[in-house]
N, C-alpha and C positions, 0 to 999 in steps of 0.2 A: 422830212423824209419824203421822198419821191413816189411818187402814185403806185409807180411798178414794185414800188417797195414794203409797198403795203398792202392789205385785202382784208376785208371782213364779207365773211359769210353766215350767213343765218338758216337755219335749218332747222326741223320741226325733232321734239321730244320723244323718238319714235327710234327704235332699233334700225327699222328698215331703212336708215337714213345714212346711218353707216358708213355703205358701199359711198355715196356720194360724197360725202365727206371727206374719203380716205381719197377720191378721185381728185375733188377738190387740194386739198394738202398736196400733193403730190405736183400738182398742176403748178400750185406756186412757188411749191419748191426749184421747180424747173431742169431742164437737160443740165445743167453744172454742177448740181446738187449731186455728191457721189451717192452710189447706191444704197451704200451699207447705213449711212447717216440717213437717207430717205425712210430707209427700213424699220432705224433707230426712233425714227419722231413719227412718222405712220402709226409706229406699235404704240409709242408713249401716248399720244392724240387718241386711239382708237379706246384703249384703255380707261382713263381718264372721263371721257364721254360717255364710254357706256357706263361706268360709274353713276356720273351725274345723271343717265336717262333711267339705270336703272334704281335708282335708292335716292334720289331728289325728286323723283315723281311717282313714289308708292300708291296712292290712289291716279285713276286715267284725271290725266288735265291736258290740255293742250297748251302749249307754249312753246315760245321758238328757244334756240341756244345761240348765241353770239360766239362765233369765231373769229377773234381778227389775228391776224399773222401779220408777222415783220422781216424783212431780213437786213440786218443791219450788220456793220463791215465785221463786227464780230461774233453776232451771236442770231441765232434762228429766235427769235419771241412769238410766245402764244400766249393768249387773252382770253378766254371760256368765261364769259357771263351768263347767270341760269334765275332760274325764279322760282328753282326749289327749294325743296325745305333744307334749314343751316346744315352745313354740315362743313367741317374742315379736315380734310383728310390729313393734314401738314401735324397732325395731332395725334395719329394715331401712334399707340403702342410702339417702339424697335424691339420689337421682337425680332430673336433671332432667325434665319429662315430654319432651323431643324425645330424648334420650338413650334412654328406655324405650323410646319410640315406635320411634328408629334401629336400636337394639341388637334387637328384636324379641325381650326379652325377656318369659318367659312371666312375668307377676304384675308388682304393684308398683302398677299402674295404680288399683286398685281401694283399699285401702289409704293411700294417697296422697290419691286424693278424698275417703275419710272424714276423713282430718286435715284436711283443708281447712275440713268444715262440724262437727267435734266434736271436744274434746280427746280426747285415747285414752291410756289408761295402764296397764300391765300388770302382775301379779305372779304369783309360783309361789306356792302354797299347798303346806304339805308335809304338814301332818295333814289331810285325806286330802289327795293327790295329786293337784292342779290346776291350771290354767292359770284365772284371772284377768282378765279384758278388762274395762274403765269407759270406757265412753262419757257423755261428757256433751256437751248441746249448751244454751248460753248463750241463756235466752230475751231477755235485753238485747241484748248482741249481736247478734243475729240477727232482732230487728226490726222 
């Protein structure tokens, strides 16, 4: 794969990191990338992330997060490696979304919309000790 094709950014476990992040993504995505699809994996990335910073790192730790992106002839790839504690979202409950809504459960909501617009597939990593998250989102598919 080609340099320009690729990018990993690292960024600290911290809400206020965010904003650059979502600067970042976008950046890579570049002027070709149509709007509505920018918008589409901005949301899904933004999501996703503050998940992990916020419920992978319930007590304060410092640690960074690993994002590496791809763009490849068919499909946008995302990569989220973390050093929080296990968790596999790819697991939770389908509930339906009126059930969420009823139940006035906290989460699920957010999660649930990324699978809508990207596969998501997760793994533990054991040498180091990681949680895993691939997002991809189908540029055929989608439009």
């Amino acid at each position: 794969m080609k340099p320009e094709n690729e990018k990993t950014y690292i960024f600290p476990n911290d809400l206020d990191s965010l904003s650059e992040v979502r600067r970042e993504v976008r950046s890579f995505l570049g002027e070709n990338c149509p709007d509505l699809t920018k918008g589409r994996i901005v949301f899904c990335l933004d999501e996703v992330i503050t998940n992990v910073i916020e419920h992978g790192f319930p007590e304060p730790k410092e640690s960074g997060i690993r994002l590496k992106m791809q763009n490849r002839s068919k499909e946008w790839k995302f990569i989220i490696n973390d050093e929080g504690i296990y968790f596999d979202p790819t697991k939770l409950k389908s509930e339906t979304w009126r059930e969420l809504y009823e139940s006035g459960a906290d989460g699920g909501f957010g999660i649930r919309s990324v699978k809508k617009i990207m596969t998501v597939s997760y793994k533990r990593l054991k040498s180091p000790p990681e949680n895993q998250l691939t997002l991809v989102y189908s540029k055929e598919a989608n439009e």
